[in-house]
Structures are given as C-alpha cells and as structure tokens.
C-alpha positions as CSV (number, residue, x, y, z in Angstrom):
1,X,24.6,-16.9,22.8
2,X,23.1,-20.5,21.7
3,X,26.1,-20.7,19.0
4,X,28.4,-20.1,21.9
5,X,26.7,-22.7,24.0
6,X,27.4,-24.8,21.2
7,X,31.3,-24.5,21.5
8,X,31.2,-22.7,17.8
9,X,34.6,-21.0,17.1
10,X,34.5,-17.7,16.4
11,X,35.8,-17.8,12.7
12,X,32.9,-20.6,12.2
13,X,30.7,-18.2,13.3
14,X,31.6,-15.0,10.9
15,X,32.3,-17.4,7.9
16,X,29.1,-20.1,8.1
17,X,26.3,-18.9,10.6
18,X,26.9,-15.5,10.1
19,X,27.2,-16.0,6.2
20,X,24.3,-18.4,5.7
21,X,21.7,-16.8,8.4
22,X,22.3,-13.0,7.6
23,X,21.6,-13.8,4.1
24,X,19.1,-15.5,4.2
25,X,16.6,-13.9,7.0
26,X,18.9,-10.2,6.8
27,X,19.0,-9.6,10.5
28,X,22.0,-9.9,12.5
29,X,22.8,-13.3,14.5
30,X,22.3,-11.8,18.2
31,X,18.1,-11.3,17.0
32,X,17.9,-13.8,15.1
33,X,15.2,-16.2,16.6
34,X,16.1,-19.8,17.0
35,X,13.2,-20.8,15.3
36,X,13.9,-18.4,11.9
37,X,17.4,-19.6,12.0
38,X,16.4,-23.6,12.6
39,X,14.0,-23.1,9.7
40,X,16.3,-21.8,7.2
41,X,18.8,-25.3,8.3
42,X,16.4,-27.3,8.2
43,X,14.5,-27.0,5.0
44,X,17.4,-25.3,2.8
45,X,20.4,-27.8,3.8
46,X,18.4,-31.0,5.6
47,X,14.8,-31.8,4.7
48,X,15.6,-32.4,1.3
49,X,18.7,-33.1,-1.0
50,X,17.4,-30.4,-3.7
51,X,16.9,-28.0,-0.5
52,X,19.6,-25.7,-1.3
53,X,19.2,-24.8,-5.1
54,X,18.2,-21.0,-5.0
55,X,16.8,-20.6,-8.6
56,X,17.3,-16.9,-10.3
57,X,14.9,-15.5,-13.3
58,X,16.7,-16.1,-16.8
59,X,14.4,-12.5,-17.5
60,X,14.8,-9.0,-16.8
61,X,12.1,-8.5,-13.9
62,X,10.3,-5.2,-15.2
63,X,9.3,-7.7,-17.9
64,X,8.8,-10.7,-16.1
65,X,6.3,-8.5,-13.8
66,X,5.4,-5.6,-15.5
67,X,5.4,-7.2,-19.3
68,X,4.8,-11.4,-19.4
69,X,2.8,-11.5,-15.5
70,X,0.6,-8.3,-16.9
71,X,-0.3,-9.8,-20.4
72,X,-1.2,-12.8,-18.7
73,X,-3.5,-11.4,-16.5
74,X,-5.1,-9.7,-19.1
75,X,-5.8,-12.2,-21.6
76,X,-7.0,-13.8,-19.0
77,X,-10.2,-11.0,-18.3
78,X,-8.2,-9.4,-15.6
79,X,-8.3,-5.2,-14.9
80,X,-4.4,-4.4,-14.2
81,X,-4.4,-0.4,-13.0
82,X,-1.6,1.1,-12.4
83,X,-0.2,4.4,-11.1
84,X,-3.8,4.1,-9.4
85,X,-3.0,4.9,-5.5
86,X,-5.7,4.1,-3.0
87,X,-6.6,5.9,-0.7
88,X,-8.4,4.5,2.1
89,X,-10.8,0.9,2.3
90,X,-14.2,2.0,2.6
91,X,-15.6,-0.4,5.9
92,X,-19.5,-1.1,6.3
93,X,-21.0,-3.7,8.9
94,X,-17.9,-5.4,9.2
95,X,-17.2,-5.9,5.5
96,X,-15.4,-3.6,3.0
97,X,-18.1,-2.2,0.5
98,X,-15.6,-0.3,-1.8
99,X,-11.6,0.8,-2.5
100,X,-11.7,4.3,-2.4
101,X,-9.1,6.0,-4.9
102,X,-7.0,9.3,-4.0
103,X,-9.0,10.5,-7.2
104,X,-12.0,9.9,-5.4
105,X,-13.1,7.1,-7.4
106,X,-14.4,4.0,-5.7
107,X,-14.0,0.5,-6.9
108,X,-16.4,-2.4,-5.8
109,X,-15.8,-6.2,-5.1
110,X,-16.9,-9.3,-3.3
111,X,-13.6,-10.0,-1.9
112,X,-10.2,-7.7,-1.4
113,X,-7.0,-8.6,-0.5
114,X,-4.5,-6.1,1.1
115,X,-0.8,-6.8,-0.3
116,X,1.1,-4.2,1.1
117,X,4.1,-3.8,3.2
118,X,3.1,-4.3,7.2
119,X,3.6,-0.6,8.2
120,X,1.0,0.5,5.4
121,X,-2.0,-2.0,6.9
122,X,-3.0,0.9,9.2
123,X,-2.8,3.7,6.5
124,X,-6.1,1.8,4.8
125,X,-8.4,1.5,8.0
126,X,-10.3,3.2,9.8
127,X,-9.4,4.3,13.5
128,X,-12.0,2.0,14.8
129,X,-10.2,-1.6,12.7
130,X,-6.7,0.0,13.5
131,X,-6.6,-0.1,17.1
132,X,-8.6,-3.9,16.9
133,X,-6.2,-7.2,17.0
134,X,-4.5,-8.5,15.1
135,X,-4.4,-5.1,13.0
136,X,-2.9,-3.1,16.3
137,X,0.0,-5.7,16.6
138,X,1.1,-5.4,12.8
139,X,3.2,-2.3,13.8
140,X,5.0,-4.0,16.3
141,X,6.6,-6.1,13.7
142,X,10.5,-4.7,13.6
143,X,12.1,-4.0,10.3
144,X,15.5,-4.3,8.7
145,X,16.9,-2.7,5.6
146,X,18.6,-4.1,2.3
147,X,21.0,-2.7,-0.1
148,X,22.0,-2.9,-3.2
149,X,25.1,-1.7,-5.3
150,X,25.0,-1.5,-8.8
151,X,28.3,-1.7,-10.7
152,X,29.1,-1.4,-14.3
153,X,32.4,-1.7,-15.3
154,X,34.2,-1.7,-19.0
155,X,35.3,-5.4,-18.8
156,X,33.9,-8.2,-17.1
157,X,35.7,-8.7,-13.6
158,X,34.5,-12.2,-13.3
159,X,32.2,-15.0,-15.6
160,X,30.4,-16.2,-12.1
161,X,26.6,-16.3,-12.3
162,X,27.0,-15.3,-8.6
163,X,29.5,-15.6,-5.3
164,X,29.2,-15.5,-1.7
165,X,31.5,-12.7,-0.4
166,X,32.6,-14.1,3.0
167,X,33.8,-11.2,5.8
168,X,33.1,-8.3,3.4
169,X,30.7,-5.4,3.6
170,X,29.2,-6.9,0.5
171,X,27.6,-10.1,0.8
172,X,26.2,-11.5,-2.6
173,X,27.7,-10.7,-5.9
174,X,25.4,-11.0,-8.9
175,X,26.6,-11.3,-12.7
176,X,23.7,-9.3,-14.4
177,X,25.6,-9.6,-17.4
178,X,26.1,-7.5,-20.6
179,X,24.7,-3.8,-21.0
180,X,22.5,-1.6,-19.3
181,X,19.9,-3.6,-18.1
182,X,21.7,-7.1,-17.7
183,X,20.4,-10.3,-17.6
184,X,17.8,-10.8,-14.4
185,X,16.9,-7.3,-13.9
186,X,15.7,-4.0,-15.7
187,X,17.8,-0.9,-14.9
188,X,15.6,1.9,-14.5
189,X,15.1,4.6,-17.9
190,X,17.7,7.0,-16.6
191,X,20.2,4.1,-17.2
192,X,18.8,2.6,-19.9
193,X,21.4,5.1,-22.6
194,X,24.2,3.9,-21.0
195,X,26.8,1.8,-23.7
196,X,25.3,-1.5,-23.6
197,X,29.1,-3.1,-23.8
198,X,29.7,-2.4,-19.8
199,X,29.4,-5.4,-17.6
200,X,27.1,-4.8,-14.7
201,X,27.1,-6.7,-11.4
202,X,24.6,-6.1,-8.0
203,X,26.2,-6.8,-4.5
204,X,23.4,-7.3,-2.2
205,X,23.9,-6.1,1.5
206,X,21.7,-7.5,3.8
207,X,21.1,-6.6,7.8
208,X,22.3,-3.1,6.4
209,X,21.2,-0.7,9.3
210,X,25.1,0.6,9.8
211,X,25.3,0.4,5.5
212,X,22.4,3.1,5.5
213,X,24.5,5.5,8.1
214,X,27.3,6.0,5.4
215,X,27.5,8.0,2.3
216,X,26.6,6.2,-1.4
217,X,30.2,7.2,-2.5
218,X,31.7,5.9,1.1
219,X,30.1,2.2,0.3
220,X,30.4,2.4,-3.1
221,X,34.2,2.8,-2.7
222,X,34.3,0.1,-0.2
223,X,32.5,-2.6,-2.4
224,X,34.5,-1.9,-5.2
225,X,38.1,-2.1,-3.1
226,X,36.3,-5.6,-1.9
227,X,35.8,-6.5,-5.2
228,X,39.4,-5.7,-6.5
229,X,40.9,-7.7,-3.7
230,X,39.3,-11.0,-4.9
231,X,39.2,-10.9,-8.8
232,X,42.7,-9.5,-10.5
233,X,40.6,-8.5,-13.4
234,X,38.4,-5.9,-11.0
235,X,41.7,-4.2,-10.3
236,X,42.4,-3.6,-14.0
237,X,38.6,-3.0,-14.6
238,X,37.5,1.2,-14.9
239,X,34.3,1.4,-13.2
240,X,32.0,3.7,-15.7
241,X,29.0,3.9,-13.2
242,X,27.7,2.9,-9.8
243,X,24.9,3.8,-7.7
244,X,23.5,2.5,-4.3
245,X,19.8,2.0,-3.1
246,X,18.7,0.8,0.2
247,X,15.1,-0.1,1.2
248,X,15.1,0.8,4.6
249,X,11.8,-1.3,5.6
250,X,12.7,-4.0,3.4
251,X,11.9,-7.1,5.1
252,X,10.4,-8.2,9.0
253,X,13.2,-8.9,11.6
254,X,12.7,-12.3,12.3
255,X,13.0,-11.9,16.1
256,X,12.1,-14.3,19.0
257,X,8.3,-14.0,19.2
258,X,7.9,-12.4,16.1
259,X,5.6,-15.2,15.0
260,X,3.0,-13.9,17.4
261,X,2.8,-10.8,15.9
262,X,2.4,-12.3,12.6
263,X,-1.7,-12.6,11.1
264,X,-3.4,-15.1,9.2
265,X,-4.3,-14.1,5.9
266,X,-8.0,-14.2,6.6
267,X,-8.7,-11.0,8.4
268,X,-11.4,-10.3,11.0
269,X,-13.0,-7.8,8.5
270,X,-14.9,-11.3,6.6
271,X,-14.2,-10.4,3.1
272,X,-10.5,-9.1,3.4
273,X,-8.0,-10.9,2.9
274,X,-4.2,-10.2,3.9
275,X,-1.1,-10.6,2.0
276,X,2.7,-10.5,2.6
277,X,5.6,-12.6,3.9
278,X,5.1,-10.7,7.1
279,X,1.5,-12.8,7.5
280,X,1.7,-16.3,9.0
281,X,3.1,-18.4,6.4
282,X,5.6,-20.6,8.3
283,X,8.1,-19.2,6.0
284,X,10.5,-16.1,7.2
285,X,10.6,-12.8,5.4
286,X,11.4,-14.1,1.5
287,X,10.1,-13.9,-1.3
288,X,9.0,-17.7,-1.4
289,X,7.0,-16.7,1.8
290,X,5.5,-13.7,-0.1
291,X,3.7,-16.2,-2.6
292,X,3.1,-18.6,-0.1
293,X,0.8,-16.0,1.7
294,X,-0.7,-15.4,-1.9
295,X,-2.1,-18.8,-2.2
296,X,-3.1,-18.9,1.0
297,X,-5.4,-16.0,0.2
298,X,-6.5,-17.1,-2.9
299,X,-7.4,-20.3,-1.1
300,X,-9.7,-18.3,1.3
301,X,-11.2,-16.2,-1.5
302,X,-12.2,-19.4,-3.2
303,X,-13.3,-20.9,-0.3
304,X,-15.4,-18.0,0.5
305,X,-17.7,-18.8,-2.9
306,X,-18.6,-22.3,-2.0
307,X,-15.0,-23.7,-3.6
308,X,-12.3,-25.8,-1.9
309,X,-9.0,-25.9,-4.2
310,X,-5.6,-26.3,-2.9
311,X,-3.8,-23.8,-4.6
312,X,-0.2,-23.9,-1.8
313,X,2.7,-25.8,-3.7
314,X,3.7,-29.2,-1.6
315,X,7.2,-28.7,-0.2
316,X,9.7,-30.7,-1.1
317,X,9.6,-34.5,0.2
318,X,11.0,-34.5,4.0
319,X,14.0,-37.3,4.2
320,X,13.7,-40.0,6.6
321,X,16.6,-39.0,8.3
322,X,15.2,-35.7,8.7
323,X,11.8,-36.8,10.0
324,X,13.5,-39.1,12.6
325,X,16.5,-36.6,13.6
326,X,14.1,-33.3,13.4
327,X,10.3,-34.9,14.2
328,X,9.8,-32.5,10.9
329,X,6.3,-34.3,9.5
330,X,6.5,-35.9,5.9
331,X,3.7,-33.2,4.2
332,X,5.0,-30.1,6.3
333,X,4.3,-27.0,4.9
C-alpha cells in the first residue's frame, strides 16, 4: 500500500522492491513492516558506500562450522558435544542449576545461553517460565519458509559467482562450483559419491509458503526451465541430479509490530541468556543479526562476572548525507 502511495509502477515494484525486500527479509511485500523494509534501504544501499557488498565463505560450511569453528574451540579448552540433545533446563529460585540431557545426564554452569530457534524456547521451560513474559510472547512470532534447489549438471551453464533471477520462481542463483560438494557448501554423505566433474549450482527461494505446496519434481522442473531460458548453455546442459529442501520455520516474518514481540537477550531467569536473530538485535531475521545477538550475550555473560568488554562489531561509518537525510546517528548499531 505505502509503495502505491508512492506512485511506484507496477513493474518497479516486481523487479526492485519486490526483488531487493523478498530477498533480503523473505516475507512477501504486503507484511513486510515499514521499518524491516526501511532498515534493509537504509543500511545495505545508503548509510554507507561499502553497504551493499554481501560477502560469501571461500569454504565448504560443514568445515567452516563443524571442522575449523570446532578445532578452534577446542584448542582453546572448550567441551564441543554433539549429537547430545537436551532435554529440558532444570529451573531453581529463579536461576537454572543444570541442563538436563534426554540421557538423563545433567550438565552444570554459571551461565547458559539458549540458541535455538523461537518455537523451541518453550520446549526447555517449565510450565510456570513458559506462560511468564517475554517467554509467552515468543510464540507469537510468525514464520516464513526458505528453499533451496540443488542442481548438478554435466557442464557448467554459467561462470557467475551468483545472479539475481528477476520475476522467476527462483530468486538467487549460486555457482557452488566443481563436484559434489562445490565450493561454499558441503553436500550431505549420500551425495558425496557423485562424479566430482558435474557443476552444481543452489537457487534460493525465499517467502516460499506457495513453493512448499508443490511437489520437489513440480519446482525442480520449473527452476530448471527458468534456468534454460536465461543461459543457452543450460539448454544444452543434462541435468544428472537435483533435489529440493525447504525449512519451513526458517526465519521470523518481519511484520509490523513484530519488534515487540522480539526479547532481549538477557532473560528474566538471571543467568540465562537468549540467542537468535529473532531476539532484539535491531537487525531483521539474517544471519548477521544471528551473531549480533551472540555478542550481545556474550557481552551480558561477561558482564555478569564483574567484566565490561564490548564484544558487538561497530557498523559501518553513517555518511553525512545519510545522518542529515535519515536522522540515522553516526555510531548506530
């Protein structure tokens, strides 16, 4: 309605708003909220010249993650468990006392931090926290789904890093490059025999509620005619494997009054701290929010032994054409 207001043409609309905000905050432009969207103009396109670089891992991420962020940690004196589920926080006098384990085994700290996915919060208290604020708004926090095709194909169908696919189903197109696992992201062990000369590429379909209606072969089909249509070489291409996944909680709908539903990291229950892009960061639902929210918890957890250390990067410097045109503050975050 506001882009209306605005006198925006229709094709403007589909082929700039529509391509820009959908990515970027993968909700649809009619629940968007003006904020979210004024956020993602401001600080990606305005605030700063460098604003709009979107920077991709050079690695696969199973190792960035599960090998190089692991190894780190380690050396470093840190206990990384895996495949270790919990079960429930165990909630005494206002604090947690323990992290009870669906083996039964119960793990003790000063300070816990919760980094899970919104809808899971509740799954960890107890009746009496769940139904307390802010915990019994977290729920109320809509979600929107993301997917993800994965192509590999006998010949390359294009040498772009990436590409915006403008009024397509697909939306992003990522070159993971060269065999099985490409280059940016591991492909999962069932994948990992295929013949490491096919040429894999990842469209990326955000705001994908009507996506997750159809069948895999349906979309699959669809992204590939899409693909065809813009680089001759996809048409003479023989697509050797595909598959689809979509996360259907994958990120908070950024929707007007949202915000309010959001809660600080530092949780009423003293030494719990709470992390996720969907706490208040200032940030919508990305992964740049998702650390921000990090730091912010660390910050407390430090703060909580006697310690005061900025650990939240500084944003990029706000122009002075920005700060005058926007009243956006020089240091803010």
């Amino acid at each position: 309605d506001w882009l209306i207001e605005q006198r925006q043409p229709a094709n403007v609309v589909d082929r700039f708003w529509w391509v820009v905000l959908v990515s970027a905050l993968s909700e649809s432009l009619d629940r968007v909220s003006v904020a979210a969207a004024r956020k993602v103009f401001v600080d990606g396109f305005l605030a700063n010249r460098l604003g709009w670089e979107v920077w991709l891992p050079t690695v696969p991420l199973d190792e960035l993650y599960s090998g190089r962020l692991t190894q780190w940690l380690n050396s470093h004196g840190v206990e990384v468990r895996l495949k270790s589920g919990v079960e429930r926080l165990v909630i005494q006098n206002g604090q947690v006392s323990a992290v009870e384990l669906r083996n039964g085994e119960r793990l003790t700290a000063g300070q816990f931090v919760l980094a899970v996915p919104q809808h899971r919060v509740g799954s960890f208290l107890t009746d009496e926290w769940r139904s307390q604020p802010p915990f019994d708004r977290v729920d109320q926090l809509q979600t929107a789904p993301i997917a993800s095709v994965h192509l590999w194909f006998d010949c390359s169908i294009t040498n772009l890093p990436h590409a915006v696919l403008v009024g397509r189903l697909g939306q992003w197109l990522f070159n993971r490059g060269q065999g099985a696992g490409g280059k940016g992201q591991q492909a999962n062990s069932q994948l990992s025999t295929l013949n490491p000369q096919l040429f894999y590429y990842q469209v990326v379909i955000s705001n994908a509620r009507e996506v997750a209606e159809r069948s895999q072969a349906e979309v699959i089909a669809e992204v590939v005619a899409e693909l065809k249509a813009i680089w001759p070489e996809a048409a003479a291409a023989e697509l050797r494997h595909s598959r689809m996944i979509v996360e259907h909680k994958a990120v908070f709908s950024p929707l007007s009054g949202s915000d309010e539903l959001r809660p600080p990291q530092q949780s009423p229950i003293t030494n719990l701290q709470l992390a996720g892009d969907w706490t208040q960061t200032g940030w919508p639902a990305t992964m740049e929010g998702a650390v921000r929210s990090g730091f912010l918890a660390a910050e407390n957890v430090t703060q909580s032994f006697g310690q005061r250390v900025r650990m939240l990067q500084a944003d990029l410097p706000v122009s002075w054409l920005t700060r005058w045109w926007f009243g956006v503050a020089r240091g803010a975050n």
